[in-house]
SEROLO-389190 format. One record per residue (C-alpha): residue number from 1; residue in three letters; x, y, z. Coordinates in pm, 1 decimal, decimal comma. Layout:
% residues N
{NUM "ALA" {X Y Z}}
...
//
This chain:
% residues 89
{1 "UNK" {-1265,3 -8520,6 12170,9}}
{2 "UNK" {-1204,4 -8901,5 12326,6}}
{3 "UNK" {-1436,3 -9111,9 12148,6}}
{4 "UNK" {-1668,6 -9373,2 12342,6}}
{5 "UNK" {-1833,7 -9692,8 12290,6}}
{6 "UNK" {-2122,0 -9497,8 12212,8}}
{7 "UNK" {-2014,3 -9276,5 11940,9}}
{8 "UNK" {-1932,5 -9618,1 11750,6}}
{9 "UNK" {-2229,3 -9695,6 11482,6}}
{10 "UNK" {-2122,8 -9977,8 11273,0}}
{11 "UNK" {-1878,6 -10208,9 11295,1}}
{12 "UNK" {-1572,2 -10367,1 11073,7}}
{13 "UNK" {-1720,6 -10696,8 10927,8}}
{14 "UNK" {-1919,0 -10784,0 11250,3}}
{15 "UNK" {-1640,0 -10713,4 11497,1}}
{16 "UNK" {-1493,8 -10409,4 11648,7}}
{17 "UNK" {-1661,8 -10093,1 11586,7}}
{18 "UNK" {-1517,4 -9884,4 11313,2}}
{19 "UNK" {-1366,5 -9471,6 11423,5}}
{20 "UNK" {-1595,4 -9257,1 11242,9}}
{21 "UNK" {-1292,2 -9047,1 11116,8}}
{22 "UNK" {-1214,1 -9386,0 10887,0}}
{23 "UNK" {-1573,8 -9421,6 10771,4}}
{24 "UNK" {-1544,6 -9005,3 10679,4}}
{25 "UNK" {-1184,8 -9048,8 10511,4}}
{26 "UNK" {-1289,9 -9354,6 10338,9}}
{27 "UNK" {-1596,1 -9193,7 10180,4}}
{28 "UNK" {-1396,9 -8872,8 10096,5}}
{29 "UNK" {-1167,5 -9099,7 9898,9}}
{30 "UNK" {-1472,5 -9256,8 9729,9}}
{31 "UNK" {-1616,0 -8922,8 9606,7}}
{32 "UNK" {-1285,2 -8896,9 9426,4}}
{33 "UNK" {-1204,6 -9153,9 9314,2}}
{34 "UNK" {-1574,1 -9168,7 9137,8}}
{35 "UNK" {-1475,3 -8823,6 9024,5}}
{36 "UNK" {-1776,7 -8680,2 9161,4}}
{37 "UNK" {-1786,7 -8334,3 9364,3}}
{38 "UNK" {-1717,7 -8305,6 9716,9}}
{39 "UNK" {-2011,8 -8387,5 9942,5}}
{40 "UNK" {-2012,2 -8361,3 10337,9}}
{41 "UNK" {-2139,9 -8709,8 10483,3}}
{42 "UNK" {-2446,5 -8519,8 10626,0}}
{43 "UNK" {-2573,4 -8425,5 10281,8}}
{44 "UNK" {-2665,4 -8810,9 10206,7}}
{45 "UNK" {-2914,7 -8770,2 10507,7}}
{46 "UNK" {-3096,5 -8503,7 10260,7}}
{47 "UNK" {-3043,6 -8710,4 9972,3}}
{48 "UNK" {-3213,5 -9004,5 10109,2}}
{49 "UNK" {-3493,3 -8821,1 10193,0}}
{50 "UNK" {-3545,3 -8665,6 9851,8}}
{51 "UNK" {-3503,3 -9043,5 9720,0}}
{52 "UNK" {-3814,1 -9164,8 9914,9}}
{53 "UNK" {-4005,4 -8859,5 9807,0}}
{54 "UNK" {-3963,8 -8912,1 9479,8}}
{55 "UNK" {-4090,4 -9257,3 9488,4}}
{56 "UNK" {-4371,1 -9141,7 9632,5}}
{57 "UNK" {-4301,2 -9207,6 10027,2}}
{58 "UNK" {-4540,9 -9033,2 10267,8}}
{59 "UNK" {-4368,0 -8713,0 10454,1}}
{60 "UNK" {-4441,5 -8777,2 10743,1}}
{61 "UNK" {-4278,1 -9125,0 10711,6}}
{62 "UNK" {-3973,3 -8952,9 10580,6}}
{63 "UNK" {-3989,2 -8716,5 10832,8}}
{64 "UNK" {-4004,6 -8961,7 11137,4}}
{65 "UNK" {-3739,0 -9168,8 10952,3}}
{66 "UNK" {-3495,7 -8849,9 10976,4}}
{67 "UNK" {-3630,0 -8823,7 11351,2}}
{68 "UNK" {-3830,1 -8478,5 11292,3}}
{69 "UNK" {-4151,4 -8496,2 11568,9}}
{70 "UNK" {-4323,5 -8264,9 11319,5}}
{71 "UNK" {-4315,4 -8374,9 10966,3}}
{72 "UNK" {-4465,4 -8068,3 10835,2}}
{73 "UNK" {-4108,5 -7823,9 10950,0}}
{74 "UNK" {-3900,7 -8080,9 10712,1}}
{75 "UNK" {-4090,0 -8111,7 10457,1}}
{76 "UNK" {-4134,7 -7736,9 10399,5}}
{77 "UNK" {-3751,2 -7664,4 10449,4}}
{78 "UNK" {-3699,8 -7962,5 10186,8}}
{79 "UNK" {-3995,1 -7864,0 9928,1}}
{80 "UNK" {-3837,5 -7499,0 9941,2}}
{81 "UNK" {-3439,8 -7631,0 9909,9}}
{82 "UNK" {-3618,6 -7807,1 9633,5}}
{83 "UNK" {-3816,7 -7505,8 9512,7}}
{84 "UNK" {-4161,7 -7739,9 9529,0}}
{85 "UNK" {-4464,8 -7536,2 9652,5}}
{86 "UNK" {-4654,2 -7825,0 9783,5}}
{87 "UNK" {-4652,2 -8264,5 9723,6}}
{88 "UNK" {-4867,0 -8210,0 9435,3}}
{89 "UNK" {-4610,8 -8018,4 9255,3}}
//
């Protein structure tokens, strides 16, 4: 795949936009080095999301901030990956 401009997210220091291949490899190399278990990048989408939960965040705030139009479908796939029955749990 030939990357463009506009798969370019964040940039090195305020200049030229970083390859996301570096970004992956560099947090790969992180992981280890912390000598923590492998992780895919994706996964820290889900653990944000469990972060503002647990300080008491509104769903549907997390929701829209993951870009779900219905906050309800996330939050039930989340509550069950989480084995919660409902927010009051």
């Amino acid at each position: 795949m030939k990357l463009i401009e506009d798969h370019f997210v964040v940039s090195a220091f305020g200049e030229e936009p970083v390859n996301p291949n570096t970004i992956h490899k560099q947090f790969l190399y992180d992981i280890k080095l912390a000598g923590r278990k492998r992780i895919r990048f994706h996964d820290l989408r889900h653990t944000h999301a469990i972060i503002m939960l647990e300080i008491g965040e509104n769903s549907k705030v997390v929701s829209e901030r993951l870009g779900y139009s219905k906050s309800g479908l996330y939050s039930r796939k989340l509550f069950k990956a989480l084995g919660i029955k409902s927010m009051d749990q």
